[in-house]
N, C-alpha and C positions, 0 to 999 in steps of 0.2 A: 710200660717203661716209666720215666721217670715225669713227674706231672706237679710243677708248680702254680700255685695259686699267690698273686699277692694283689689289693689293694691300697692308692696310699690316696691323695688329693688328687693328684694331676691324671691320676692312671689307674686302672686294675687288668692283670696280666693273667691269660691260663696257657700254659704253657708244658708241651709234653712231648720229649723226646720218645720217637718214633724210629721204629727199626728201619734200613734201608728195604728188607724184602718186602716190610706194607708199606712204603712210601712207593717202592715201584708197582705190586698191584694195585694201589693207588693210581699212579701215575698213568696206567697201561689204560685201566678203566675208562679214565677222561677221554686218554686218544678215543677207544674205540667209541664213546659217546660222546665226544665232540666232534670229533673228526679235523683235531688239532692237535699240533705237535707239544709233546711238551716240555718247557722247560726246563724242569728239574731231571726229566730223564736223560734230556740232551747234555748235560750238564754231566751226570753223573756216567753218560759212557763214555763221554770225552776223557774222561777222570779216569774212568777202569781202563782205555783205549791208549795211557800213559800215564800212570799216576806217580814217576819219578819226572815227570818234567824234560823228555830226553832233549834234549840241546840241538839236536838236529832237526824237528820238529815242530820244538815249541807247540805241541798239542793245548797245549792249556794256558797259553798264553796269546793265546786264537780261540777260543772255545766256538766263537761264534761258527767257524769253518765248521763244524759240529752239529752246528742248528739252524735247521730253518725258521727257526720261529726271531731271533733278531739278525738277519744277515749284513745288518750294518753297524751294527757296535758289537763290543767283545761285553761277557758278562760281567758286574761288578765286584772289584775284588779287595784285599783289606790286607794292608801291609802290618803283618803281625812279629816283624823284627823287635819290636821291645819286650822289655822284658813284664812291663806292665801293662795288662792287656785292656786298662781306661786310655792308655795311650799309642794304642793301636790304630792304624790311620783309613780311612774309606776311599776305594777310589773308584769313580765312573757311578757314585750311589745316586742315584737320581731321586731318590725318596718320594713317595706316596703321602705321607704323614705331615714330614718338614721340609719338605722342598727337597734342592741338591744339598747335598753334606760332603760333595767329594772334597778330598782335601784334611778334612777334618779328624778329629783325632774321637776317639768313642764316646770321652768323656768331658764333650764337646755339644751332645745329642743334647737338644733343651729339656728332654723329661729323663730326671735320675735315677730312675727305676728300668727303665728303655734301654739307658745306656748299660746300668750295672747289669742287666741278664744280658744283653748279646755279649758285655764282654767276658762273663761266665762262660757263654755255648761258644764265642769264638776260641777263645781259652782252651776249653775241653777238645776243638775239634785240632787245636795245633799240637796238644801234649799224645794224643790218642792215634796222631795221625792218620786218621781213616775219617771219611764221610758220615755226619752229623746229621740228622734230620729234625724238626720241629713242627708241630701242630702248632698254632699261634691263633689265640682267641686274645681280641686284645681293645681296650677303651683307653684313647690319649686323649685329653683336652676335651671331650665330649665327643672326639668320635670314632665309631665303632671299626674295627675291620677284621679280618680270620683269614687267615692263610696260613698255607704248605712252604717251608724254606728249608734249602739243602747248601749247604756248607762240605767245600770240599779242599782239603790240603793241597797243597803242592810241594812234594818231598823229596827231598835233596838227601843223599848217604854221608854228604859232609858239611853242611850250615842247619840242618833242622828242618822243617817247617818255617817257609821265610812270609806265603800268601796262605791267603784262603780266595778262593773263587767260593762265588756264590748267586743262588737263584730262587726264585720264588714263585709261586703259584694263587693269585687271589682267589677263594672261595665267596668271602661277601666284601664287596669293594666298599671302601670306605663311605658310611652314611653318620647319619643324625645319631650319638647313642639312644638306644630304647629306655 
């Protein structure tokens, strides 16, 4: 798929959209060799289990009913009502990297290279409307982290793509860069 590389001061990015069917044998793998549930799966049958959002439900506006893995908060989600996706809003992000950012608009994230590709993927997964996935290799500020993240619409037949929920996977938890 598609596989970006950039370095700049602050940051160097590998980044490479991954199809949903290997992010779930992906996904499937870990349960069966963890013997943990996993996020992004939970995420994304909640997604396929209503992916218009039905009103009666609110399937995805609950995700967590979905998952055992956070049964006490819902997943975090990014209000992509504008039309410019730097000013795209975070909410429930608890961030690993920079702390909490809920609240915050994209182009808000303290590293500008950070902010400008999610608001690329987020972009891509609100025009596309269908489930987005990324490989993430990635150095901010000296430090390292890699992760699996899956971006999923929530589509409406008459406003568009108004959120995106979203979920993520750490493969190596943030350390010292090498």
């Amino acid at each position: 798929m598609d596989l970006t590389t950039e370095v700049c001061a602050e940051a160097s990015h590998t980044r490479e959209r991954i199809t949903i069917d290997r992010l779930m044998r992906t996904e499937i793998a870990f349960e069966e060799a963890s013997g943990k549930r996993s996020p992004l799966k939970s995420l994304y049958l909640a997604w396929l289990s209503n992916p218009k959002n039905d009103p009666d439900t609110n399937a995805l506006e609950r995700p967590y009913l979905h998952s055992t893995v956070r049964r006490s908060s819902s997943f975090p989600w990014i209000d992509v009502t504008s039309e410019c996706p730097l000013d795209y809003v975070m909410h429930d992000h608890k961030g690993v990297t920079f702390g909490d950012q809920s609240g915050n608009r994209v182009a808000e994230c303290p590293v500008w290279t950070h902010a400008r590709w999610c608001a690329i993927e987020y972009e891509q997964c609100k025009y596309e409307e269908c489930p987005v996935a990324h490989y993430i290799d990635q150095t901010i500020r000296g430090v390292y982290r890699e992760y699996l993240r899956l971006l999923v619409p929530i589509l409406s037949e008459t406003t568009g793509v108004q959120k995106i929920f979203y979920s993520y996977r750490v493969l190596t938890p943030p350390q010292a860069a090498p």
